[in-house]
PDB file of N, H, CA, C and O in Angstrom:
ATOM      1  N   UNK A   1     111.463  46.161 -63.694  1.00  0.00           N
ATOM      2  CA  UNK A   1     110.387  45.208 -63.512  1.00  0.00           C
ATOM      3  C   UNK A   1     110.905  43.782 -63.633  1.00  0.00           C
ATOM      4  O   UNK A   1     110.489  42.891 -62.892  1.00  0.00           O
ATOM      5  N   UNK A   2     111.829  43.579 -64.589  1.00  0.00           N
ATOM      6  H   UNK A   2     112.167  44.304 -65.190  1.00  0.00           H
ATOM      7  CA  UNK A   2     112.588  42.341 -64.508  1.00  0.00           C
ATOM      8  C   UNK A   2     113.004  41.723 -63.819  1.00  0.00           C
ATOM      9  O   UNK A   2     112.830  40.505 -63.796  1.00  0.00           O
ATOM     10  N   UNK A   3     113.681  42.359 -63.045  1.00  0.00           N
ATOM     11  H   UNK A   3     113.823  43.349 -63.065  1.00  0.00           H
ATOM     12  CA  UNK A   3     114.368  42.180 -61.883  1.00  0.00           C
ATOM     13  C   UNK A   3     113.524  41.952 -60.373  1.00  0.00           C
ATOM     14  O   UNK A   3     114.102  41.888 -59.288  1.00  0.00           O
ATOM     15  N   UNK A   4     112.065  41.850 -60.563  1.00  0.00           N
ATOM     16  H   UNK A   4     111.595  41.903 -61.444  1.00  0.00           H
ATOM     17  CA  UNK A   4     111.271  41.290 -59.169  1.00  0.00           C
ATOM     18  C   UNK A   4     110.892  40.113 -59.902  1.00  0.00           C
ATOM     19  O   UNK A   4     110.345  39.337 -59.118  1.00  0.00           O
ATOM     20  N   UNK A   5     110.941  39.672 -60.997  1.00  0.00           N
ATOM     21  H   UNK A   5     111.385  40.303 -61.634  1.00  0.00           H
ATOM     22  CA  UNK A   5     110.403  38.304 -61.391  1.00  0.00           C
ATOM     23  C   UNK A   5     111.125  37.340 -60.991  1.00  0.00           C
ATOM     24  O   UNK A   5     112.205  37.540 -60.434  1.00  0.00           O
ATOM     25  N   UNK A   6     110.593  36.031 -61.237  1.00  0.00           N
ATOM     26  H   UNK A   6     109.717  35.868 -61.690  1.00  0.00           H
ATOM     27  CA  UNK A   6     111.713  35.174 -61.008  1.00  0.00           C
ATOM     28  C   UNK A   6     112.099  34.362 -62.660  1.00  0.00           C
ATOM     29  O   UNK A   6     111.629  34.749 -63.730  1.00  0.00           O
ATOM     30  N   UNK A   7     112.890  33.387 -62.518  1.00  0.00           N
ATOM     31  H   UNK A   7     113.272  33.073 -61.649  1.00  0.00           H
ATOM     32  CA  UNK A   7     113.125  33.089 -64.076  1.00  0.00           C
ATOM     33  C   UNK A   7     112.346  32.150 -64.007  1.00  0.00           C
ATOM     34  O   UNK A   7     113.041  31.162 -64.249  1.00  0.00           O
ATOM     35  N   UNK A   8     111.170  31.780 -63.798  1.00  0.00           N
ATOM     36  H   UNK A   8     110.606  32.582 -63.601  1.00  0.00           H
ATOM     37  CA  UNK A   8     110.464  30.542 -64.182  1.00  0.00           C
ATOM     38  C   UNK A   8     109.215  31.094 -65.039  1.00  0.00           C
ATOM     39  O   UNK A   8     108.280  31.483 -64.338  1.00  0.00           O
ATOM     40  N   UNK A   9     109.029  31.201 -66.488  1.00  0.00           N
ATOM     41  H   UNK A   9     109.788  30.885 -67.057  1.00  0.00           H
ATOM     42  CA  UNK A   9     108.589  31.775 -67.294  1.00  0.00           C
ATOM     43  C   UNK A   9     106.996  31.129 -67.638  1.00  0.00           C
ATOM     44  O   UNK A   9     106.048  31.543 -68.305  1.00  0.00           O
ATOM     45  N   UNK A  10     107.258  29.833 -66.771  1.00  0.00           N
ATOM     46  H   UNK A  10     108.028  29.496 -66.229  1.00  0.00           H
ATOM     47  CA  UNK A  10     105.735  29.454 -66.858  1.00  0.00           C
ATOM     48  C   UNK A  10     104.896  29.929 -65.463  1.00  0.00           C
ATOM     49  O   UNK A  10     103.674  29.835 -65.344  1.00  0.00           O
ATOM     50  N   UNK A  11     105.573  30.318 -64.709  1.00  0.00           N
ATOM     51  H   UNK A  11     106.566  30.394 -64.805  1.00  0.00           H
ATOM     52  CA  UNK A  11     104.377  31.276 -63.406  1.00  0.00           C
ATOM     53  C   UNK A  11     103.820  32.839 -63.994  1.00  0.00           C
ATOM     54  O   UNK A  11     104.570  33.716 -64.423  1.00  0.00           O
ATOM     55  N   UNK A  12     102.419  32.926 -63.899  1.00  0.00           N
ATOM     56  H   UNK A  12     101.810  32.214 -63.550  1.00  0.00           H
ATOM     57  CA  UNK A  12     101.847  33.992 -64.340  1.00  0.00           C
ATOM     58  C   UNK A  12     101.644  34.764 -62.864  1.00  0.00           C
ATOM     59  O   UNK A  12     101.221  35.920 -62.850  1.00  0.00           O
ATOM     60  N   UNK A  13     101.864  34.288 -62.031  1.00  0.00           N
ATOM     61  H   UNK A  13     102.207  33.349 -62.043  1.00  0.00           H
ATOM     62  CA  UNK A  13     101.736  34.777 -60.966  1.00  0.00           C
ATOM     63  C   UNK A  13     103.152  36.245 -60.452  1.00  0.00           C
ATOM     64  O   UNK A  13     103.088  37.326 -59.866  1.00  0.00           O
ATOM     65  N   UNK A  14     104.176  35.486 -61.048  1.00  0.00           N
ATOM     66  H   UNK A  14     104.227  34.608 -61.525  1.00  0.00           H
ATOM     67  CA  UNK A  14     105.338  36.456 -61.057  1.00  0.00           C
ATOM     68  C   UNK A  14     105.505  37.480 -62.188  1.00  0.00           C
ATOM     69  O   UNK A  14     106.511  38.182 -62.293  1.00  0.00           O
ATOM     70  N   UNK A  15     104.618  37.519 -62.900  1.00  0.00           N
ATOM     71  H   UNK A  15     103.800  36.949 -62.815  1.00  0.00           H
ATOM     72  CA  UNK A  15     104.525  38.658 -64.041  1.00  0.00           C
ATOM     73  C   UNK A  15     104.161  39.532 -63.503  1.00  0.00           C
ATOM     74  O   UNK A  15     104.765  40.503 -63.960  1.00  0.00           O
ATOM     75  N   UNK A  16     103.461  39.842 -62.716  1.00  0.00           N
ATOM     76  H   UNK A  16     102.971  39.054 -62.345  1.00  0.00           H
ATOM     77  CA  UNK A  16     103.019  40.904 -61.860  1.00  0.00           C
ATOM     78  C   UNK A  16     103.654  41.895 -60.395  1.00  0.00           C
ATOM     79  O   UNK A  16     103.945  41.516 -59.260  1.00  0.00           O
ATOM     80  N   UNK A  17     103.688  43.020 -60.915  1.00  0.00           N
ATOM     81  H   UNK A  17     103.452  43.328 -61.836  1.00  0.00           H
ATOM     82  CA  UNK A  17     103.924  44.063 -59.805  1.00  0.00           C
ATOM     83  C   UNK A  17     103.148  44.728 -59.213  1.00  0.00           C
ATOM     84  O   UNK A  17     102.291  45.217 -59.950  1.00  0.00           O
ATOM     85  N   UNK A  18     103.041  45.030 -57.934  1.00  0.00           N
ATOM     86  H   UNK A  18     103.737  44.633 -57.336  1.00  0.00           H
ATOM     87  CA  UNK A  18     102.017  45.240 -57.130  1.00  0.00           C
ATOM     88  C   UNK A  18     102.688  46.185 -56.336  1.00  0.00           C
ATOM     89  O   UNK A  18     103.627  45.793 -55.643  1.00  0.00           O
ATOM     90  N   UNK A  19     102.150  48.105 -56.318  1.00  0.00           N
ATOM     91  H   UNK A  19     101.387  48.423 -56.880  1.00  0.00           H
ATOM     92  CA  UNK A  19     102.777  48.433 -55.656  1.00  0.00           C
ATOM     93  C   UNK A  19     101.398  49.578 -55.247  1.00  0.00           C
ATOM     94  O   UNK A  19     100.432  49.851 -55.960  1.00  0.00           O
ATOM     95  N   UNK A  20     101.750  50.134 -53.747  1.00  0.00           N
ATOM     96  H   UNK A  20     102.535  49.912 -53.168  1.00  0.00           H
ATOM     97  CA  UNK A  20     100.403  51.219 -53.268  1.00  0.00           C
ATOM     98  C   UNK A  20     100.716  52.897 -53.821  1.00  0.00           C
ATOM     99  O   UNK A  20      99.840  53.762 -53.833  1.00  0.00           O
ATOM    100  N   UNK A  21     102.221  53.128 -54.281  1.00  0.00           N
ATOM    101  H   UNK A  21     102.933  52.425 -54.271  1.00  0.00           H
ATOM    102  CA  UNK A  21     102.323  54.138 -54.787  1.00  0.00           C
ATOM    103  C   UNK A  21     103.267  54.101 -55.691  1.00  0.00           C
ATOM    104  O   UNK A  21     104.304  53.470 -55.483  1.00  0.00           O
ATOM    105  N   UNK A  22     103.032  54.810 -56.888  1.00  0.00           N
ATOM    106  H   UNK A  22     102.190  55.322 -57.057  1.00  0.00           H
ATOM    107  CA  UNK A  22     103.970  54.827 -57.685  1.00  0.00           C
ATOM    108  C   UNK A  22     105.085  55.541 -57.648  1.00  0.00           C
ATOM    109  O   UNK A  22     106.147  55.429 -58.259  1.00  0.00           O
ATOM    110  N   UNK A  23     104.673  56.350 -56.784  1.00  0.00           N
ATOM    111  H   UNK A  23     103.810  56.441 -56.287  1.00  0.00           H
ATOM    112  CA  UNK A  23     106.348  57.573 -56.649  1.00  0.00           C
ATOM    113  C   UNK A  23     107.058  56.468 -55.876  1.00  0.00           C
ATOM    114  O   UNK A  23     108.283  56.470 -55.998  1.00  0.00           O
ATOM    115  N   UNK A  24     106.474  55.440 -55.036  1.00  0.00           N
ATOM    116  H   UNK A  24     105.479  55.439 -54.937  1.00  0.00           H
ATOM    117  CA  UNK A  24     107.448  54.874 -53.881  1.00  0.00           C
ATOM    118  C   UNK A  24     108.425  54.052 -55.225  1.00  0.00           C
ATOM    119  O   UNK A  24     109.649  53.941 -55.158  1.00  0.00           O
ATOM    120  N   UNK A  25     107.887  53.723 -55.974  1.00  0.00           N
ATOM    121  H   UNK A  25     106.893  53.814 -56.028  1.00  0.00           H
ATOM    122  CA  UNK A  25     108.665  52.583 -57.259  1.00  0.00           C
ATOM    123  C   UNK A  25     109.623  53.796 -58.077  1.00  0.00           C
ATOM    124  O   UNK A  25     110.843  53.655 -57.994  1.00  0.00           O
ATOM    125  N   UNK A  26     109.133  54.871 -58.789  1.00  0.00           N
ATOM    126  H   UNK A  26     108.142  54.986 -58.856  1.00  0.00           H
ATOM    127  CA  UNK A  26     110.125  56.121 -58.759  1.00  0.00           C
ATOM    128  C   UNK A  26     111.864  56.375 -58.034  1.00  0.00           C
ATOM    129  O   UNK A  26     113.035  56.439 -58.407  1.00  0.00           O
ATOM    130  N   UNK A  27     111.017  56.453 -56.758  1.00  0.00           N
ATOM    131  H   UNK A  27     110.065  56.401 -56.455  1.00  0.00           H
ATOM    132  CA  UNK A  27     112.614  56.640 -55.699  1.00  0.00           C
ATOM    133  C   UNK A  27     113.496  55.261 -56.102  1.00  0.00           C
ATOM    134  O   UNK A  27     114.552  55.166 -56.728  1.00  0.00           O
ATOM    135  N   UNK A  28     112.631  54.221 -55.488  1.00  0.00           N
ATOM    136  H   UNK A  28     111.774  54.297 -54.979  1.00  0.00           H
ATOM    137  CA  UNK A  28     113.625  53.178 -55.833  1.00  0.00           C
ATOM    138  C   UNK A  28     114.233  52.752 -56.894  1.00  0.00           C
ATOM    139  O   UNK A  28     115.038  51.820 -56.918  1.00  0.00           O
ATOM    140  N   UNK A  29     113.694  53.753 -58.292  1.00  0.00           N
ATOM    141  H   UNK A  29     113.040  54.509 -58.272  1.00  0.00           H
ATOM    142  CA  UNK A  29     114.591  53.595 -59.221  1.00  0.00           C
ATOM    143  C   UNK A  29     115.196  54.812 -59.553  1.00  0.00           C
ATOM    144  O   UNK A  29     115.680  54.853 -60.684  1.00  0.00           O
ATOM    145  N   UNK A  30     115.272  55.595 -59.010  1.00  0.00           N
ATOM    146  H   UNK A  30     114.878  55.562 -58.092  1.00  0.00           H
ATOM    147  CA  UNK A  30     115.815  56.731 -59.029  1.00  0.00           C
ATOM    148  C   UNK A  30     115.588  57.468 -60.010  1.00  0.00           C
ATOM    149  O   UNK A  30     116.498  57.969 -60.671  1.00  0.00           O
ATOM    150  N   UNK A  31     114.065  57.683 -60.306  1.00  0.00           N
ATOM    151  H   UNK A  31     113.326  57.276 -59.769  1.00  0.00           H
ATOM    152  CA  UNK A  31     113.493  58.573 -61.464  1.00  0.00           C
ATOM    153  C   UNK A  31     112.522  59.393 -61.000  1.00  0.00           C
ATOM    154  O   UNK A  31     111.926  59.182 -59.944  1.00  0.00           O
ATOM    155  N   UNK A  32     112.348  60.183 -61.613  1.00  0.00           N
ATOM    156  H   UNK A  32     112.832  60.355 -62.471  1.00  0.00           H
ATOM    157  CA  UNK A  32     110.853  61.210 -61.328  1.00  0.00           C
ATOM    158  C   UNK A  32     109.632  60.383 -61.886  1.00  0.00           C
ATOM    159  O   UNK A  32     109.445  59.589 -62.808  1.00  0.00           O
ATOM    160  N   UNK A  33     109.010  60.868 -61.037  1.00  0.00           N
ATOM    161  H   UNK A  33     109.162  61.513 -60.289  1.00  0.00           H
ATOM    162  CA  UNK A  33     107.500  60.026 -61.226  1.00  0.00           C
ATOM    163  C   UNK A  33     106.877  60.365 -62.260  1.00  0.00           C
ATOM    164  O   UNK A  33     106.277  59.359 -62.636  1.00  0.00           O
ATOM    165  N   UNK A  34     106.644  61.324 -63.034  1.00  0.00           N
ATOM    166  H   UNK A  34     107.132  62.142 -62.729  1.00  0.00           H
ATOM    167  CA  UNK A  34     106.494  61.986 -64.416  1.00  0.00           C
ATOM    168  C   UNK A  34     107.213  60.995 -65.722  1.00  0.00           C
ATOM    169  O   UNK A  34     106.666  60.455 -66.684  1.00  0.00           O
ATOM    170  N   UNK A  35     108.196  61.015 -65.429  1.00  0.00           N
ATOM    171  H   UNK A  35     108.640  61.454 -64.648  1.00  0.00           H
ATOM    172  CA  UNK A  35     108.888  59.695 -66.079  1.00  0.00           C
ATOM    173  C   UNK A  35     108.803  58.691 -66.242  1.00  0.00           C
ATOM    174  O   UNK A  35     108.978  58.275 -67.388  1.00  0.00           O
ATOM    175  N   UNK A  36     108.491  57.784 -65.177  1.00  0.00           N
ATOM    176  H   UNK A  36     108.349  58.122 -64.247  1.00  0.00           H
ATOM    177  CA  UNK A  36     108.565  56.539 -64.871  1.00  0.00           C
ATOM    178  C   UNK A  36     106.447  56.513 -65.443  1.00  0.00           C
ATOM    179  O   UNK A  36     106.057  55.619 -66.194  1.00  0.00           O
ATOM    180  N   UNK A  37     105.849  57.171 -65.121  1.00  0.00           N
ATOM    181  H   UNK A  37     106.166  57.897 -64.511  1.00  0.00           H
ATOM    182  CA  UNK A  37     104.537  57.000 -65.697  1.00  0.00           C
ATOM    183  C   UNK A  37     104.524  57.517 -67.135  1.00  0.00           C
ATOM    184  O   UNK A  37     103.405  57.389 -67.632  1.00  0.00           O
ATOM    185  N   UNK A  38     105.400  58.044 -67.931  1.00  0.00           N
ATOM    186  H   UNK A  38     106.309  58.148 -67.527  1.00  0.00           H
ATOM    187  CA  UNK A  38     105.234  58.411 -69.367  1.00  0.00           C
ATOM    188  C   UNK A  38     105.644  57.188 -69.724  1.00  0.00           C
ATOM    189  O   UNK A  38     104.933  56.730 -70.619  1.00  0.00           O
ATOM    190  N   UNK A  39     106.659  56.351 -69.321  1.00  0.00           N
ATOM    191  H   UNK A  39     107.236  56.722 -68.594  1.00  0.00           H
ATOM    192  CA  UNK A  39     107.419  55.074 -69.555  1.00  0.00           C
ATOM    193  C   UNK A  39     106.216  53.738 -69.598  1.00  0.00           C
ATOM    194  O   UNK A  39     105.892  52.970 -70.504  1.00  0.00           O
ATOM    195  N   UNK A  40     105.872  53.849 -68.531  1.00  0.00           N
ATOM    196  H   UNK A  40     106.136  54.472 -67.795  1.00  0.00           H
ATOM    197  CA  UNK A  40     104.862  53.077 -68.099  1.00  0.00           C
ATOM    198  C   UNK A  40     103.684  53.044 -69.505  1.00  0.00           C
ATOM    199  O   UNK A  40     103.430  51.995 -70.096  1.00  0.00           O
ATOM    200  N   UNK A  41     103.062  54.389 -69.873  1.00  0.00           N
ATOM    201  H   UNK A  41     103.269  55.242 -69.393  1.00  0.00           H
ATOM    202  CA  UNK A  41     101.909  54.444 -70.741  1.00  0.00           C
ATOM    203  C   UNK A  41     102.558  54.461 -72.081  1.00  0.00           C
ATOM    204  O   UNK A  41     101.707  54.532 -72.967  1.00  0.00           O
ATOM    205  N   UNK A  42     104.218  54.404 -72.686  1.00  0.00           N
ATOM    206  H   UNK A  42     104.910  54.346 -71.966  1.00  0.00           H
ATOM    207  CA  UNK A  42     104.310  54.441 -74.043  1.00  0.00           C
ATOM    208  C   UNK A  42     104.340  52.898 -74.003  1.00  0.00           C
ATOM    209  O   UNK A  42     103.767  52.415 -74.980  1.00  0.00           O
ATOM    210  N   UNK A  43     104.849  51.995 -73.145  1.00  0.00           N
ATOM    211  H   UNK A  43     105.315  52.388 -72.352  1.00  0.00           H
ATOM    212  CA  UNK A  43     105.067  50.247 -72.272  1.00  0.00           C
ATOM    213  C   UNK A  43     103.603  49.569 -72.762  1.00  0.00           C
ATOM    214  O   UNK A  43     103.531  48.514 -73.392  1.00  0.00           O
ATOM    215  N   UNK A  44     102.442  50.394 -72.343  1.00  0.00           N
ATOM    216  H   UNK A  44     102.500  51.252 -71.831  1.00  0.00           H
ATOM    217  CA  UNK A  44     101.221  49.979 -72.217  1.00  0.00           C
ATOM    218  C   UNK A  44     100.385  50.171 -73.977  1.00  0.00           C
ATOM    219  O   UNK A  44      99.589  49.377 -74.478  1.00  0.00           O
ATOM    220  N   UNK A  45     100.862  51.363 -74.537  1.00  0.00           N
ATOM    221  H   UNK A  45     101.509  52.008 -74.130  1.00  0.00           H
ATOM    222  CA  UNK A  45     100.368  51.665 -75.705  1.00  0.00           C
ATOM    223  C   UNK A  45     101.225  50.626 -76.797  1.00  0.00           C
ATOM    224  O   UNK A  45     100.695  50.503 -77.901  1.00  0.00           O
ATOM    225  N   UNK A  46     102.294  50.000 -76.598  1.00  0.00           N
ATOM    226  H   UNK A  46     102.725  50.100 -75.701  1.00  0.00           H
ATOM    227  CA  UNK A  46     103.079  49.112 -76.742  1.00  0.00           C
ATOM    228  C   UNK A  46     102.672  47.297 -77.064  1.00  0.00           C
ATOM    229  O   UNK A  46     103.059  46.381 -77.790  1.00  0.00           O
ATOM    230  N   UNK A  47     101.345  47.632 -75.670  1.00  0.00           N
ATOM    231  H   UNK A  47     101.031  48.376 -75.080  1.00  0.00           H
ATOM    232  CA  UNK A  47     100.733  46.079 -75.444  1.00  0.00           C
ATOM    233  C   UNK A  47     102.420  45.542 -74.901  1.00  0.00           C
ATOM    234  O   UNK A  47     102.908  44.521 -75.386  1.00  0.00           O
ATOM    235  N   UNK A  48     102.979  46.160 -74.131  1.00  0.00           N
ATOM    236  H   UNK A  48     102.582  46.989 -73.737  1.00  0.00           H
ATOM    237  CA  UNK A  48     104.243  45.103 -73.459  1.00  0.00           C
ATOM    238  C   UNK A  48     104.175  44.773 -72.270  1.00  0.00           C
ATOM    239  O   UNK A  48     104.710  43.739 -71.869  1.00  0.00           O
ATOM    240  N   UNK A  49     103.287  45.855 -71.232  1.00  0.00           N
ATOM    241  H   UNK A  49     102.852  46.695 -71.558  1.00  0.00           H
ATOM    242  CA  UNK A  49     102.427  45.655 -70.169  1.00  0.00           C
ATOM    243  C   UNK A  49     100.987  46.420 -70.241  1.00  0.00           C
ATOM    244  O   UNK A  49     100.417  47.013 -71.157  1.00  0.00           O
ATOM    245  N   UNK A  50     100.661  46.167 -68.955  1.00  0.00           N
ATOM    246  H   UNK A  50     101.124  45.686 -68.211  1.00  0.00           H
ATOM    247  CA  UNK A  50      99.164  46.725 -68.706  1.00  0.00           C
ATOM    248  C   UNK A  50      98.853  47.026 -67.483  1.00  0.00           C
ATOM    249  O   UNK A  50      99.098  46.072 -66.745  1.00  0.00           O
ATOM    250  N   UNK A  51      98.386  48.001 -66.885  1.00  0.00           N
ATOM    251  H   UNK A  51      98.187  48.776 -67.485  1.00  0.00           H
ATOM    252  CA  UNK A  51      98.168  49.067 -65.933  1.00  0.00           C
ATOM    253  C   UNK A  51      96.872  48.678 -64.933  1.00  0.00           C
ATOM    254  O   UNK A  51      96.043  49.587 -64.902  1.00  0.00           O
ATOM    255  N   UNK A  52      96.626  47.833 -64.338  1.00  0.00           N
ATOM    256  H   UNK A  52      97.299  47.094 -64.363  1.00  0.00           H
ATOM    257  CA  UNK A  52      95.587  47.756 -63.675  1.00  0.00           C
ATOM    258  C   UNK A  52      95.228  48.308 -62.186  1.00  0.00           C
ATOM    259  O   UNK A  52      96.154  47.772 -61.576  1.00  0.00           O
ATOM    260  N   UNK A  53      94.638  48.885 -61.389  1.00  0.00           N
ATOM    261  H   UNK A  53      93.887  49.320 -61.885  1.00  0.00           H
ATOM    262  CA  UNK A  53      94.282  50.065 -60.134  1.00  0.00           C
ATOM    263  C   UNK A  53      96.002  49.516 -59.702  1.00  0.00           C
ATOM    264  O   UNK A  53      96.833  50.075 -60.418  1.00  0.00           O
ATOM    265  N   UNK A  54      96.330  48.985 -59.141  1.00  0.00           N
ATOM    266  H   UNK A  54      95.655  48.532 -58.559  1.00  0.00           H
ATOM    267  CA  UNK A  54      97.443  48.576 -58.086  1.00  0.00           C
ATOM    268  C   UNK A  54      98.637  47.790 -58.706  1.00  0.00           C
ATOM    269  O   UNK A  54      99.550  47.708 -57.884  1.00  0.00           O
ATOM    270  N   UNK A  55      98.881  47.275 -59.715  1.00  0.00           N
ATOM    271  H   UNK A  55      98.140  47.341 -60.383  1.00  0.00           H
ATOM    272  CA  UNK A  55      99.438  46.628 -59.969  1.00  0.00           C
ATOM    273  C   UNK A  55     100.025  46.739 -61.505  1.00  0.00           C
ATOM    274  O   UNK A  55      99.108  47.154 -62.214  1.00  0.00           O
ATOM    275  N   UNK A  56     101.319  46.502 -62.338  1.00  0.00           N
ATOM    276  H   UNK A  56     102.065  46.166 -61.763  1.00  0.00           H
ATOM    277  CA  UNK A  56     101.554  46.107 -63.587  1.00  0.00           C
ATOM    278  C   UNK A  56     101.757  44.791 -64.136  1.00  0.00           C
ATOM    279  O   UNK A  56     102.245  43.869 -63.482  1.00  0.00           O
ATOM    280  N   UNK A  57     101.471  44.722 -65.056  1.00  0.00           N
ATOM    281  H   UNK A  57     101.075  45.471 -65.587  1.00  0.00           H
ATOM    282  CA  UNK A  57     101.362  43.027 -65.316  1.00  0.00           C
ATOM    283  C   UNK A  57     101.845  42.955 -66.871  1.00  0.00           C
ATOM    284  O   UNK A  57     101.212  43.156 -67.908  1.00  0.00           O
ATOM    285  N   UNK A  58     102.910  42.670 -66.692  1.00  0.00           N
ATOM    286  H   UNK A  58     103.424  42.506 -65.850  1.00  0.00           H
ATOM    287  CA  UNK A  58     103.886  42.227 -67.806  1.00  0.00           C
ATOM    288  C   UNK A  58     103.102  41.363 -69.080  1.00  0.00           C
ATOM    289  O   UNK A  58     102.823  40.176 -68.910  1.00  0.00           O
ATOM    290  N   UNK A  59     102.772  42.074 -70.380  1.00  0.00           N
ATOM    291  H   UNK A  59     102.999  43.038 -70.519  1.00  0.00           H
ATOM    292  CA  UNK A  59     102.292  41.035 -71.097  1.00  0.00           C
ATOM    293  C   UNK A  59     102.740  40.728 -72.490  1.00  0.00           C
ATOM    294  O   UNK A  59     102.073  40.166 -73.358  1.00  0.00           O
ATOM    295  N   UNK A  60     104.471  41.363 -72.617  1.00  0.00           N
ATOM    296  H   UNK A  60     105.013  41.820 -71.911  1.00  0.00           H
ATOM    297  CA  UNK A  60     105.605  40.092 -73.503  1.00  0.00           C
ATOM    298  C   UNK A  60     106.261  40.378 -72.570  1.00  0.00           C
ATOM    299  O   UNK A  60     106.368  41.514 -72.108  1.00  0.00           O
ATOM    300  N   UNK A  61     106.854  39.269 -72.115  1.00  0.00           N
ATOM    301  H   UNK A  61     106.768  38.346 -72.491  1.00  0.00           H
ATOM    302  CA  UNK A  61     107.691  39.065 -71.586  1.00  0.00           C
ATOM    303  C   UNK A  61     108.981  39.491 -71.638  1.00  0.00           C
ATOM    304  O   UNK A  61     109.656  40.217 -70.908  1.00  0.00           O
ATOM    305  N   UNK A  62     109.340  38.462 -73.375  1.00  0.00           N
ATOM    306  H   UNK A  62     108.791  37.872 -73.968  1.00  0.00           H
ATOM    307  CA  UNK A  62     110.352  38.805 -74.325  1.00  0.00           C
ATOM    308  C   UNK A  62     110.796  40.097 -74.585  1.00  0.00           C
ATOM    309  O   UNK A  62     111.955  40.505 -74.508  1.00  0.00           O
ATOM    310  N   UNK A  63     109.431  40.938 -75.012  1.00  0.00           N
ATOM    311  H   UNK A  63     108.490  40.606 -75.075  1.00  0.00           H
ATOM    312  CA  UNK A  63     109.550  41.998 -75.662  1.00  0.00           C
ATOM    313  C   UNK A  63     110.059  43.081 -74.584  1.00  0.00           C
ATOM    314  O   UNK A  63     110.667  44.102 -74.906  1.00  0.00           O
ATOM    315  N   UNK A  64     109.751  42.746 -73.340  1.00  0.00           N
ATOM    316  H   UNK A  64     109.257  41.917 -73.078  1.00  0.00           H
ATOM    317  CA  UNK A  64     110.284  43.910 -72.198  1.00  0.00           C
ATOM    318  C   UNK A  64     111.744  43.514 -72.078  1.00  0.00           C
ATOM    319  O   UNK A  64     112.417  44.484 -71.730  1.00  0.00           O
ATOM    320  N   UNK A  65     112.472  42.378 -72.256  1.00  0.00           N
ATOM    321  H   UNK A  65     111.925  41.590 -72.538  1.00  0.00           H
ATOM    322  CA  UNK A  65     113.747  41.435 -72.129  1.00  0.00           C
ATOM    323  C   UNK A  65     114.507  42.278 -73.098  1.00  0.00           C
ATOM    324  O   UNK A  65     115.552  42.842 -72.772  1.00  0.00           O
ATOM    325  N   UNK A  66     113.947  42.369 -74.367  1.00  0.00           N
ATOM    326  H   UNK A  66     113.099  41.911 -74.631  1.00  0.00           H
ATOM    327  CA  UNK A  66     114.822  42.937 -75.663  1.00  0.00           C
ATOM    328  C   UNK A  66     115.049  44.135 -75.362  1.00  0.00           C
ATOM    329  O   UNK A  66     116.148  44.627 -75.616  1.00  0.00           O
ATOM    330  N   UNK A  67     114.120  44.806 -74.796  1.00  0.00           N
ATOM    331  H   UNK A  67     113.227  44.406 -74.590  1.00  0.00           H
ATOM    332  CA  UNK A  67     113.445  46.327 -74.263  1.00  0.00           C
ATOM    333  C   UNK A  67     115.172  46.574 -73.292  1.00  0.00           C
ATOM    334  O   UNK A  67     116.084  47.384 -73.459  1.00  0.00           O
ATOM    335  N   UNK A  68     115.010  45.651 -72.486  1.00  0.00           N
ATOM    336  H   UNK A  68     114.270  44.992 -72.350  1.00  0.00           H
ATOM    337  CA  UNK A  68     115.844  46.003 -71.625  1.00  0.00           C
ATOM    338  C   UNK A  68     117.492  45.536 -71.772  1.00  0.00           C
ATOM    339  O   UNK A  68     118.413  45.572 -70.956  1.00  0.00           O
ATOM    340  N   UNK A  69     117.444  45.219 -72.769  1.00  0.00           N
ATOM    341  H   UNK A  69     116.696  45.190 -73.432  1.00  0.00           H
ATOM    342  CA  UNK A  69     118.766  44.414 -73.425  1.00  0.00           C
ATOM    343  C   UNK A  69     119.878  43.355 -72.460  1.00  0.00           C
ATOM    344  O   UNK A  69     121.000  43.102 -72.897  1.00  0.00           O
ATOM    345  N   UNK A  70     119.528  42.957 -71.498  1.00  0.00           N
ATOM    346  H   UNK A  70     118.616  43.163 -71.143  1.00  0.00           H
ATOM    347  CA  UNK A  70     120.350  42.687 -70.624  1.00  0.00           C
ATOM    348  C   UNK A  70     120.499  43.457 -69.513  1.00  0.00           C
ATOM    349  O   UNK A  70     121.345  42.948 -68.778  1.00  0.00           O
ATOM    350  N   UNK A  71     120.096  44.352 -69.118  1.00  0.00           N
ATOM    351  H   UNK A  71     119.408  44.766 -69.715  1.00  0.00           H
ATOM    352  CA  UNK A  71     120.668  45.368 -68.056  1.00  0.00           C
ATOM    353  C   UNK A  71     119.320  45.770 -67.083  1.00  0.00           C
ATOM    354  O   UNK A  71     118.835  46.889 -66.914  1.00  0.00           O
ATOM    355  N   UNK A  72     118.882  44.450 -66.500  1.00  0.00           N
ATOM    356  H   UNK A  72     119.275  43.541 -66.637  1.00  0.00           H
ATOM    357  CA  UNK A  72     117.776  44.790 -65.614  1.00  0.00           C
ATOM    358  C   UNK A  72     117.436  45.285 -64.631  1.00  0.00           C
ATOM    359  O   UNK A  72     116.327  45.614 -64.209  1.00  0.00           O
ATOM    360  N   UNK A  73     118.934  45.379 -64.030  1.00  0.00           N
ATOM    361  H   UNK A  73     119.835  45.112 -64.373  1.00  0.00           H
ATOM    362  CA  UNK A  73     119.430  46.037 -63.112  1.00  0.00           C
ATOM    363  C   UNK A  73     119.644  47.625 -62.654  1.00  0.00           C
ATOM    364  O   UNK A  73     119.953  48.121 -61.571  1.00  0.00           O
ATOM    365  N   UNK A  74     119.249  48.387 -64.364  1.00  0.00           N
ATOM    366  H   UNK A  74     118.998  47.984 -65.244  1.00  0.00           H
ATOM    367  CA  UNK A  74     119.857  49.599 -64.420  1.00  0.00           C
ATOM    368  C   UNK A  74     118.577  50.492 -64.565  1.00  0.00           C
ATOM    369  O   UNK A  74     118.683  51.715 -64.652  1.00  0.00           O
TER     370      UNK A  74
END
C-alpha cells in the first residue's frame, strides 16, 4: 500500500486505495486472497487502515511505515 502513495504526507487524497477487486490486488502481490483479506481485517482491527465498499484508506500512516519496516516493495 505504501508504495502507491506518494511522499507528500500532507495529501489525504493519496492515502487512499481504490481497487474493483480484491483478488486483482492479491495477484499483483503475489498472495492468496484469503490472506491478503485476513491481513487487511487484523490492519483494520488495528485502526491502521479502514475498509470502505471500494477502497482502503490508510489511517497511521506511521504505524503502517513501522509495520512495514522499510521494505515497501516486498
Amino acid at each position: 500500500m505504501l508504495s502507491t502513495l506518494s511522499s507528500d504526507t500532507g495529501s489525504t487524497a493519496s492515502e487512499e486505495l481504490k481497487t474493483a477487486k480484491l483478488t486483482e490486488v492479491a495477484e499483483l502481490l503475489g498472495t492468496s486472497y484469503r490472506h491478503l483479506n485476513r491481513v487487511i481485517r487484523n490492519l483494520c482491527a488495528a485502526s491502521v487502515i479502514e475498509r470502505k465498499k471500494s477502497a482502503l484508506i490508510i489511517k497511521d500512516r506511521e504505524k503502517i511505515s513501522a509495520l512495514a519496516s522499510g521494505n515497501i516493495y516486498e
